[in-house]
C-alpha positions as CSV (number, residue, x, y, z in Angstrom):
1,X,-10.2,-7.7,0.6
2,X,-7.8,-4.8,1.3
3,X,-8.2,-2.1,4.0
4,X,-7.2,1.2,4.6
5,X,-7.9,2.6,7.5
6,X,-9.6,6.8,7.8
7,X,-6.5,8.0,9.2
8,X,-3.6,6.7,6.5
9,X,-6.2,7.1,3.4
10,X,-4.7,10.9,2.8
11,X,-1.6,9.4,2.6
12,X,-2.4,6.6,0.8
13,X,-4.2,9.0,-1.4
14,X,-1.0,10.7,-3.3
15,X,0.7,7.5,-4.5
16,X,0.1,6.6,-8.2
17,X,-3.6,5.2,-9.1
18,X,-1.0,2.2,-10.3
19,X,0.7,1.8,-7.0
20,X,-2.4,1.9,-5.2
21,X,-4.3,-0.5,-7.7
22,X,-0.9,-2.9,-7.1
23,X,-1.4,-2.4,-3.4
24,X,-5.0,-3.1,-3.4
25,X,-4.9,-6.1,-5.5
26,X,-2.7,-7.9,-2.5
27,X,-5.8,-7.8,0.0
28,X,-3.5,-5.8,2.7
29,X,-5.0,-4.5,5.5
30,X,-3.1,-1.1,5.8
31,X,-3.8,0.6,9.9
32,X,-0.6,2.5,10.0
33,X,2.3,3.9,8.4
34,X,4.7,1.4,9.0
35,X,2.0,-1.0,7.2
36,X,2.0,0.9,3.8
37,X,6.0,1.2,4.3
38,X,6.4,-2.5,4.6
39,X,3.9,-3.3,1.3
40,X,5.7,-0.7,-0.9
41,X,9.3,-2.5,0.6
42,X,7.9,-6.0,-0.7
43,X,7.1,-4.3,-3.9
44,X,9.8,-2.6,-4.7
45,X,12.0,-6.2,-3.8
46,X,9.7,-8.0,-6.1
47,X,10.4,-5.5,-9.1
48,X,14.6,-5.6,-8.3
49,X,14.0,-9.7,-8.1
C-alpha cells in the first residue's frame, strides 16, 4: 500500500490524477521530496524504454 506522508501531499497534490494513480499503484512510500523525484525518474525511464 502506498504512502504519502502530510507534509509532501500538497505537492503531491498538483500532478495529474493519472500520474498520481500511476504513482499509487506501485505501493511507494513517498516521506520526502527526493522520494516523489526518484518515482517520477523510474517512470519517466520506463516510458523512454
Amino acid at each position: 500500500m502506498s504512502y504519502v506522508s502530510p507534509e509532501l501531499r500538497p505537492k503531491f497534490e498538483t500532478l495529474s490524477i493519472e500520474l498520481k494513480d500511476t504513482i499509487l499503484k506501485r505501493g511507494v512510500k513517498l516521506y520526502t521530496i527526493q522520494d516523489l523525484i526518484r518515482v517520477l525518474e523510474e517512470i519517466v525511464a520506463e516510458s523512454e524504454g
